[in-house]
C-alpha positions in Angstrom: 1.1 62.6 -10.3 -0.4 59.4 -8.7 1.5 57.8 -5.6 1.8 54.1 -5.0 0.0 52.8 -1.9 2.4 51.2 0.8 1.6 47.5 1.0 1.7 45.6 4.1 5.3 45.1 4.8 7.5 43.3 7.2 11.5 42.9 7.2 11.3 38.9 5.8 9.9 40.8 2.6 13.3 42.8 2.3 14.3 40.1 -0.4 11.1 40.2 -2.8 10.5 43.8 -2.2 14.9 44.3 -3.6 14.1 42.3 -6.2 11.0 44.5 -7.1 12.9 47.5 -6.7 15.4 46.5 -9.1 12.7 45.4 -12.2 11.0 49.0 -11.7 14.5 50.7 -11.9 15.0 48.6 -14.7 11.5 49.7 -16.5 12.2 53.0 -15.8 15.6 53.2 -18.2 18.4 51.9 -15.4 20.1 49.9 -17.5 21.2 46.4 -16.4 24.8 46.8 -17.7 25.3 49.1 -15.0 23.5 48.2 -12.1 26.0 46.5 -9.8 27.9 50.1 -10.3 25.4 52.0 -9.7 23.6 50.1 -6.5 27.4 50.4 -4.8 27.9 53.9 -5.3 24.4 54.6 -3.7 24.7 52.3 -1.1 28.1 54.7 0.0 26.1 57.8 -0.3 23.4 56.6 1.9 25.5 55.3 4.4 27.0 58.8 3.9 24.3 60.3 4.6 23.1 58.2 7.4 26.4 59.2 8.8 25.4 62.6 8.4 22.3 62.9 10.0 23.6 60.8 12.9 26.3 63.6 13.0 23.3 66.1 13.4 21.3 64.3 15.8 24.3 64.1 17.9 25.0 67.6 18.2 28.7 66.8 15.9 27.7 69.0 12.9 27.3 72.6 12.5 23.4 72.3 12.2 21.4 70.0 14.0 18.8 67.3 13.2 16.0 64.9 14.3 15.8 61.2 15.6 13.3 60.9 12.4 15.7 61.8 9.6 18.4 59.8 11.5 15.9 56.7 11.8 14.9 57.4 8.0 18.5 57.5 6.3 19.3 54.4 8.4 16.0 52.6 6.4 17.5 53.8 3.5 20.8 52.3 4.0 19.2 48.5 4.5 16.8 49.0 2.0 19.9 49.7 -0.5 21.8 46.4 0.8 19.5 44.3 0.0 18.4 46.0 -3.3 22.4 45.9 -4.2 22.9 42.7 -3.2 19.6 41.9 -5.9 21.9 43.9 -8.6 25.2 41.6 -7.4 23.2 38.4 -7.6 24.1 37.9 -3.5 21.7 36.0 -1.2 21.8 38.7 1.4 19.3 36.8 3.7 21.8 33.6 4.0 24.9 35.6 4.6 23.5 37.8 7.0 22.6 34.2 8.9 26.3 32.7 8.2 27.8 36.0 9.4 25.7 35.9 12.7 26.8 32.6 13.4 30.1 33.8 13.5 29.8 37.1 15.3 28.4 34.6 17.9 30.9 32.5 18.4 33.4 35.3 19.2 32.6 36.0 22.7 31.9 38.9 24.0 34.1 41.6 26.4 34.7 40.7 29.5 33.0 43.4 32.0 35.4 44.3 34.7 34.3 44.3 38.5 
């Protein structure tokens, strides 16, 4: 089994590198007809399991877990956004900038004396 090398990467390539994700699914029999579905239901179960290791790292689960499989599942969970927004056709990048401008203009809480 050969492994891809990791290309130089930074977060403005989130977009391109969803989009790339999505033609190899594609190529490798995940069929178009059903990727919205499918890219929803795994976006859930990685925020699931992000949820989950956070849980462990806490000390809130019966077992415990690292900072490092925290830190990964919580990579996982961006990395699906953007490649499910790719499968539901949703500029990801501009929302994220409209939804800032907003979270912005709420204020913030008031810290008391």
């Amino acid at each position: 089994m050969t492994t891809n090398p990791t290309p130089a990467w930074s977060l403005a390539d989130l977009p391109d590198t969803a989009a790339s994700i999505v033609t190899n699914l594609r190529a490798h029999g995940f069929d178009a007809e059903h990727g919205q579905m499918r890219q929803v239901l795994n976006l859930a179960e990685e925020v699931g399991e992000f949820v989950g290791a956070y849980r462990r790292w806490a000390g809130h689960a019966r077992r415990t877990g690292t900072a490092e499989e925290m830190h990964a599942e919580l990579a996982d969970v961006v990395i699906t956004a953007f490649v499910t927004a790719q499968e539901l056709g949703v500029d990801l990048e501009a929302l994220i900038g409209q939804k800032l401008a907003v979270v912005f203009s709420r204020g913030w809480r008031e810290v008391s004396a």
